[in-house]
Every structure is written in structure tokens, then in C-alpha cells.
PLY file of the C-alpha trace (Angstrom):
ply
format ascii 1.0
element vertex 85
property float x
property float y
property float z
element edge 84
property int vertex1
property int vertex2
end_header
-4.53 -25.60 37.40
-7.04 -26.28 35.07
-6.53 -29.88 34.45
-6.69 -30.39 37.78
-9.98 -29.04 38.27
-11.06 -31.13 34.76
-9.42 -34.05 36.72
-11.58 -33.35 40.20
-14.76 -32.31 37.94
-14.54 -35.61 36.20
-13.75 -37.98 39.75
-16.55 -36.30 41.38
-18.65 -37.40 38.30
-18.00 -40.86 38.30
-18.16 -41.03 41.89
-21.85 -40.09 41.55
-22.45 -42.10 38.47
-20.94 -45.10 40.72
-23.91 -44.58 43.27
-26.17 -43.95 41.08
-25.76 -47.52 39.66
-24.82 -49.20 42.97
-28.16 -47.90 44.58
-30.40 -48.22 41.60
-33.46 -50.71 42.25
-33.19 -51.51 38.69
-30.95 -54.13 37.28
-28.17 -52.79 35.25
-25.23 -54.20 33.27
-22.42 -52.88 31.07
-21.20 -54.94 28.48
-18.30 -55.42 26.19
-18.32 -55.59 22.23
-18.41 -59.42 22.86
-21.43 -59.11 24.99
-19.49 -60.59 28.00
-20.53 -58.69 31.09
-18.12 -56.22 32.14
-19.92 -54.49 34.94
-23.13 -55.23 36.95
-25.11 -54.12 39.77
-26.30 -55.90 42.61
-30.11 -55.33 41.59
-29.46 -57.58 38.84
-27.03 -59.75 40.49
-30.19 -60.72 42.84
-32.87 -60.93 39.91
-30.50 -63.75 38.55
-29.79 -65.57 41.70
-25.71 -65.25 40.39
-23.42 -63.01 42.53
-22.12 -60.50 40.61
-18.34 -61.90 40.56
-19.84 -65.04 38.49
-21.31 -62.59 36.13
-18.45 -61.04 34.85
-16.42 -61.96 31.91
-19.38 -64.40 30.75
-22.05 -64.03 28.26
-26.16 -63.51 28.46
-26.40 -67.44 27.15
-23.65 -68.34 29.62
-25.85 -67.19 33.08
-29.41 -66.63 32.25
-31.86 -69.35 31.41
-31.88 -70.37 27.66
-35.25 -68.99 26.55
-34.14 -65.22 28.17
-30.41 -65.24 27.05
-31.88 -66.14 23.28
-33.99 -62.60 23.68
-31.68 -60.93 25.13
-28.38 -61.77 22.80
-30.56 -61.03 19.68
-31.57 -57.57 21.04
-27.66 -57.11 22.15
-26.54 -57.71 18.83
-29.14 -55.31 17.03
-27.81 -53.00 19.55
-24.04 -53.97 18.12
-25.35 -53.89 14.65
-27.61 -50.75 14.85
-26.35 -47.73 17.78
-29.49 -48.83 18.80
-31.68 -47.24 16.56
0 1
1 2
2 3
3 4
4 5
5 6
6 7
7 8
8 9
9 10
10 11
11 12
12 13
13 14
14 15
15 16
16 17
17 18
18 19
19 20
20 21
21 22
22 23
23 24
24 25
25 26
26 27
27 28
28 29
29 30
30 31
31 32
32 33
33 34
34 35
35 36
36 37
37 38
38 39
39 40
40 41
41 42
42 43
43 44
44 45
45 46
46 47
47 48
48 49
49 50
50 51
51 52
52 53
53 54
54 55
55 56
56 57
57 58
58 59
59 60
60 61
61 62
62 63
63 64
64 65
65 66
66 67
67 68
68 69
69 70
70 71
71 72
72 73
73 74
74 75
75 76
76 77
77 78
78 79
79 80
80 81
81 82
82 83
83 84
């Protein structure tokens, strides 16, 4: 009984975190230890002019324009290197 209600605690949290990220205006992307995009939401999908399918599996350098994918891989791996701190 108990890890069923752990089981249905947990769904209904990732069901909100889900929306949360679908809906948010912001652009938002999870990524793996290679920096390839895992996940992505549409927000951010738009800003690059790439639907989100093309996105996935690929790196910053691999869809963005040069100049921004430089910025953005070094702050990725400081990220990698770091726990962000």
C-alpha cells in the first residue's frame, strides 16, 4: 500500500513538472553528460527556429549559430567540470 501511494505521489509529480516545462515561456533544455540535448521545450524550440525533434541527440555547436554554441559549450562544460559552482 505504501509503494503505491510513493508510486502515485511521484506520477502526479512529474506530471506537473511535465507542464510546468511544456508551458514555460522560457526556453529550457535538459542535457546529457555529452552535452547532446536530451529534452527541450517548445519555447526554445521556437527561439532557435529548429523543431524540437531536430534538437535532440545533437550538440549546442551542432544547432545554434557558431558564436552562441562557443558560449554556451564553455559554460556547459564548467557546469560538467564544476556542479555549477
Amino acid at each position: 500500500m505504501v509503494e503505491t501511494s510513493r508510486l502515485r505521489t511521484l506520477e502526479h509529480d512529474l506530471a506537473a513538472l511535465d507542464s510546468l516545462f511544456d508551458a514555460s515561456p522560457l526556453g529550457v533544455a535538459i542535457f546529457d553528460s555529452e552535452l547532446r540535448y536530451v529534452r527541450l521545450n517548445q519555447a526554445l524550440a521556437d527561439m532557435n527556429g529548429i523543431p524540437p525533434a531536430e534538437h535532440l541527440g545533437r550538440t549546442v555547436a551542432e544547432v545554434l549559430t557558431p558564436e552562441v554554441a562557443e558560449e554556451l559549450s564553455e559554460l556547459q562544460r564548467n557546469v560538467l567540470a564544476t556542479g555549477g559552482r
